[in-house]
Phi, psi and omega in degrees: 000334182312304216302332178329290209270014162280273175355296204292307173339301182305323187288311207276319168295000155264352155295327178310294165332332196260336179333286214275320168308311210279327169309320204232072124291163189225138160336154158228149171268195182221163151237087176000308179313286178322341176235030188304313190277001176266308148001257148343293186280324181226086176297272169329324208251318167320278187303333167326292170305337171295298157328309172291351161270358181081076128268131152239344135241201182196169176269106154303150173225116167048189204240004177088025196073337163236176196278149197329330182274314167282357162285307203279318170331299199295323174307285177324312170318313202259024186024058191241155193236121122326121198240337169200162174263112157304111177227168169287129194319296188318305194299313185307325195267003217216319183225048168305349184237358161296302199261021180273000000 
């Protein structure tokens, strides 16, 4: 009976494992800020890739050169979500309703 259970152990417990991994996975983001120099160049084309790695959502920093709507259009296009903003301590406590 030992050798059974050793044998079965080697088997089953690593499925348990991927089991238990695969339950409490968690999403993952991004932070926009990081790809500030692909950006600059390529907004639309940027997030595109970003999409195409699985992120849907991420910490927006400002809009890259365009305006708020067609930054959040392009964010919808790619089904990608803002979950949180990078902002400057000053601006937030001081212009809360600039950057809202």
């Amino acid at each position: 009976m030992p050798c059974c259970f050793g044998k079965f152990k080697r088997i089953v417990l690593p499925f348990v494992f991927f089991i238990v991994q695969s339950a409490t996975a968690q999403e993952i983001g991004l932070q926009l800020y990081s790809l500030r120099n692909q950006f600059a160049k390529d907004v639309p084309g940027t997030m595109d890739k970003v999409r195409k790695m699985g992120i849907k959502e991420v910490e927006m920093f400002g809009t890259y050169g365009l305006g708020f709507p067609e930054f959040i259009k392009i964010l919808a296009d790619n089904e990608i979500t803002v979950t949180s903003y990078g902002a400057e301590f000053d601006k937030l406590k001081n212009f809360p309703r600039k950057l809202a």
